[in-house]
N, C-alpha and C positions, 0 to 999 in steps of 0.2 A: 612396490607400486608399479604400477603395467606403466607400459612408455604409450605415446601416441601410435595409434593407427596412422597407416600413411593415407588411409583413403580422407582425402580433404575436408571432409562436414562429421569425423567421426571425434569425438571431442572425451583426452585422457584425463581419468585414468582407469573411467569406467565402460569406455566403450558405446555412450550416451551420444547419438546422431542430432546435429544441427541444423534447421530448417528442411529435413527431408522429407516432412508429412503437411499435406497440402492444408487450409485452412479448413475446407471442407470436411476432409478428413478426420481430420484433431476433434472435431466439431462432431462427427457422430460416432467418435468413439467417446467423447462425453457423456453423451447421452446412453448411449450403450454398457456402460460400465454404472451408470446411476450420476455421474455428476451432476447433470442435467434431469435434476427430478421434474416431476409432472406442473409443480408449483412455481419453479425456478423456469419450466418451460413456458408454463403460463407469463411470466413477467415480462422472460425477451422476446417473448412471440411479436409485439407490433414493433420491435425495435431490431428483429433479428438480421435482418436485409444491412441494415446499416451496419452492424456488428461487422456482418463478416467482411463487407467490406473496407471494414476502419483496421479490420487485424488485415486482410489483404494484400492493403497498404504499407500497412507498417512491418511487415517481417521479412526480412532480408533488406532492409531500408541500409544505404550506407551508413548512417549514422549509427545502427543499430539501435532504432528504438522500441522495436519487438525480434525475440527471438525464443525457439522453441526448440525443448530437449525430447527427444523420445530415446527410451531404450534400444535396445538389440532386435529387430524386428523377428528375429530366428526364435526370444523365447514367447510363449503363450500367454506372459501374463505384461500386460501393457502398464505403460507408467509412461509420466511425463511430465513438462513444469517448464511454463513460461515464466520470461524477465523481461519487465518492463520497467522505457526508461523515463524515471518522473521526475527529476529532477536535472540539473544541470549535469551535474556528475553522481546521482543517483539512482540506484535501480529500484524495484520489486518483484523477489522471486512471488510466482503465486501462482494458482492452478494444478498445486500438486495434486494431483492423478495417477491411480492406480486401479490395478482390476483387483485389487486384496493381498495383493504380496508386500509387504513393508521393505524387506529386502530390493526391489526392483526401486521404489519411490525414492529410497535410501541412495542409492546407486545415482538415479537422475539427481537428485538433489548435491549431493557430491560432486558429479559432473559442470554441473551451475556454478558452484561455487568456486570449483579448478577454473573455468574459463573467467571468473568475473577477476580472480588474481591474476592470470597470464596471459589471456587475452588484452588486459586493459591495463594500462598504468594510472598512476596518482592520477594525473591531467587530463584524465577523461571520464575516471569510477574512482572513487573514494567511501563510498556507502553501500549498505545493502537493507532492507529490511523485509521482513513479512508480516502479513497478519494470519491467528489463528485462532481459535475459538477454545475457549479455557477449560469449555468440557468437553474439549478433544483429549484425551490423557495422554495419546500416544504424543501430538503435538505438543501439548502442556510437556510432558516428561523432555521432549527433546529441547526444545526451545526456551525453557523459566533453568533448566540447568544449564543449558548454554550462555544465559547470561550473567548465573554464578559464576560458569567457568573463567569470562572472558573480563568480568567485572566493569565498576560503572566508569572506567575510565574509557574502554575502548564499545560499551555496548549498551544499551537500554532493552527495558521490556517493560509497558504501558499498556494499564487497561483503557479500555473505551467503551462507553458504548453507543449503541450503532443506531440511529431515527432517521425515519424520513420525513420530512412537515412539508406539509402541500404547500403550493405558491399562493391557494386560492383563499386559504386561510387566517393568511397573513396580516395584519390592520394597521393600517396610518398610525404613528405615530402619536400620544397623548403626552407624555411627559419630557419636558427640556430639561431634566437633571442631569444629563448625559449627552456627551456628543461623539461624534464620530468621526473620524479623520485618518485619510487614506494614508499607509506609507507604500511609498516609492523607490526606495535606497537604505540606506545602511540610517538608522534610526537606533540609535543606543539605550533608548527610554523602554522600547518597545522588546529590544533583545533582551535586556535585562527583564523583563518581565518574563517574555518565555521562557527565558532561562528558569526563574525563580518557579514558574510551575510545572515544565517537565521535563526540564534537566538540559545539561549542558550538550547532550550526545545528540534530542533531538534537534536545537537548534542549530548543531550542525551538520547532522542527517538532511535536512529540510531548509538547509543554505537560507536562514534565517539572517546572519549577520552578514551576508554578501550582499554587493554593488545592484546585481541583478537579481533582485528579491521576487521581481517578476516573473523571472523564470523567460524575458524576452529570447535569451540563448537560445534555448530546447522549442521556443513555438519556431523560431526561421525552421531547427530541423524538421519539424512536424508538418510545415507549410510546404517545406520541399515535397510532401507526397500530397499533399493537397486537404491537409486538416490542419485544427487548431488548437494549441495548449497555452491557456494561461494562467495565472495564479493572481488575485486581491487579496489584498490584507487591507485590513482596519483595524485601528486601536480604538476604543472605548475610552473616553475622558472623563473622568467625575468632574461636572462644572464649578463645584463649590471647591475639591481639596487640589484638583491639577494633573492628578495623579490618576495611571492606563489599571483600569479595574477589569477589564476584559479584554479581547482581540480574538479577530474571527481573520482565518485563512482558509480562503476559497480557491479551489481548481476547480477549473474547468477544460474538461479535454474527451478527446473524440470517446463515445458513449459506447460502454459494453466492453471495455478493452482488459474491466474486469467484471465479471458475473454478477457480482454484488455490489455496482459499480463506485465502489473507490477510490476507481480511478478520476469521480468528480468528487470526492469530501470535501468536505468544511469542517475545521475543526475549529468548533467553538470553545475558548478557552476563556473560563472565567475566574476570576483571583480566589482563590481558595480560603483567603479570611474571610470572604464578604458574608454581610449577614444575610440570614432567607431573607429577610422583607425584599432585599434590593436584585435577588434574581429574578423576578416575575419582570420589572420594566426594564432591567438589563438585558435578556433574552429577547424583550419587545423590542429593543432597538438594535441588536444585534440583526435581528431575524430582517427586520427593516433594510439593512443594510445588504445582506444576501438576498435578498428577494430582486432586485435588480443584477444581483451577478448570475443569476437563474434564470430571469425571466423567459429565454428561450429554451432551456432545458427540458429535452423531449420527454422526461417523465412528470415534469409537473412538478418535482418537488424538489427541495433541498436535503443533498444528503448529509445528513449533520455525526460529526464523531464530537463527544464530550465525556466528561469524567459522573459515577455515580451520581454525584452530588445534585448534579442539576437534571437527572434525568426524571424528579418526579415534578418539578413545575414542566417542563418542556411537555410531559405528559397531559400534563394541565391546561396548557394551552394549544394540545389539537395534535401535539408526536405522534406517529406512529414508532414504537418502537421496534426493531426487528431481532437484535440481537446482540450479545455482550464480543468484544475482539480484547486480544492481546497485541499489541504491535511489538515484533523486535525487531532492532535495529545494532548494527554491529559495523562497524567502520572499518578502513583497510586497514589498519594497526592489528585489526584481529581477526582478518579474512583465515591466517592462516590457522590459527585457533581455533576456528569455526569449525574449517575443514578436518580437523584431526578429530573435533569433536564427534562431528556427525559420521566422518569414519569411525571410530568407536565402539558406537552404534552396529554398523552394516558389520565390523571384525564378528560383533556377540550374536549375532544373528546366523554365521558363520560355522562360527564354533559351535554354535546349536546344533544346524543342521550335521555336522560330521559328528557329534556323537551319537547321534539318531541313525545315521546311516553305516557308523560303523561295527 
């Protein structure tokens, strides 16, 4: 394993440079490599002005709530992968980028992952997760085995999928069989529910069973630059049995900070016994309830993540659907796990290349 460079922003063990490429920068070489297709152009075009300036802000923030890896500027083939910070003590690696060399993305993603064990202790990173698209294969191969590897004690890996439903869409309210009711704090009723439907890792990836559910922590950081992060949760009350048949967790934070912007999801979680009849007005009043956590959201709509199950009433009642994610998510118990893994990985690509060359 290479030791550190002494040059200050160069980050070991792969020689992966920290906040050295300006935002502008990063920004056309997106687009220049294809990240930025013409369709993905079209979307942040009325939003791009604010973009750059909400990544701007946030990277080299002392807090570190954005930071960016690029490779070796010496080789020819660009790679790169920002982390952002969305939780209290959570990250998301994401933006992996490259010009088509696996080996280079391999390398930056490794680097990420060195700095988020040694740069940070417990007290300040405790989680990591990504999303990635399941008919990615190379993604799929790295990351649905990396959760084999690391198992379900230290890691998760969740599908979703991914809709956006207009605000304008949305309709008052018909049926009172259901209420809604905000949590604030540590809520036992409500953990155990998440728990019960996507497991114990993400509600503690997603500081579920913490004091500060709201994520008040991480908006003072975000305020220091001059933006804002918050997070709502509702639970969903069946009026007749007592009992949280759903729960919606919404963010909301500065717009564009991810391409696809995730970085404002809602994730609609709804109990996995319920019968069909009861998701068409469950949804109704879910959507009720984020419709006001949105209201000012410059795209108009709510970005909703949910499980298969409900994505053909959601369809039903006016979804755009965009497309299917994998979430994974891996805790500092298995940071270092990770990282041996996806070295691994970068070795076999290695030893490829030297018997091709030799």
């Amino acid at each position: 394993m290479k030791t550190l460079s002494k040059h200050p922003n160069v980050i070991g063990p792969n020689d992966a440079f920290l906040n050295e490429i300006s935002v502008s920068r990063l920004f056309e070489m997106y687009e220049s490599i294809g990240f930025i297709y013409p369709a993905k152009k079209k979307l942040l075009a009325p939003h791009f002005k604010q973009i750059k300036y909400n990544w701007s802000q946030l990277v080299g923030s002392p807090d570190e709530l954005l930071w960016i890896l690029t490779n070796n500027p010496k080789t020819n083939n660009f790679a790169s992968v920002s982390v952002m910070k969305q939780s209290n003590y959570g990250v998301m690696a994401q933006h992996l980028v490259s010009a088509g060399d696996p080996f280079e993305s391999l390398k930056v993603m490794l680097a990420a992952q060195w700095r988020a064990e040694h740069s940070f202790d417990a007290t300040n990173l405790d989680s990591s997760q990504n999303w990635f698209r399941p008919d990615n294969r190379y993604a799929f191969r790295i990351f649905a085995s990396m959760f084999e590897k690391l198992g379900s004690q230290k890691a998760s890996l969740l599908r979703f999928e991914y809709l956006h439903f207009s605000l304008d869409r949305i309709n008052a309210l018909t049926d009172n069989h259901y209420s809604i009711q905000e949590v604030t704090g540590i809520d036992n009723d409500f953990i155990a529910f998440a728990r019960a439907q996507y497991g114990d890792i993400f509600v503690q990836a997603e500081e579920l069973d913490t004091e500060d559910i709201e994520l008040k922590q991480l908006n003072k950081s975000y305020a220091s630059r001059g933006l804002k992060y918050q997070r709502k949760i509702f639970k969903v009350i069946n009026q007749y049995s007592g009992e949280i048949i759903a729960a919606l967790i919404s963010r909301r934070a500065p717009i564009g900070l991810n391409f696809s912007f995730l970085e404002n999801r809602s994730y609609f979680i709804i109990d996995k016994t319920m019968a069909p009849d009861q998701l068409g007005p469950v949804i109704q009043t879910m959507l009720a309830a984020a419709k006001d956590v949105y209201k000012d959201f410059a795209l108009g709509v709510i970005p909703i993540t949910t499980d298969a199950r409900a994505l053909t009433e959601f369809q039903r009642q006016g979804a755009k659907y965009l497309r299917t994610y994998m979430q994974s998510i891996w805790l500092r118990a298995g940071f270092a796990q990770w990282f041996e893994h996806i070295n691994s990985f970068l070795e076999g690509i290695e030893q490829r290349r030297q018997r091709r060359t030799a």
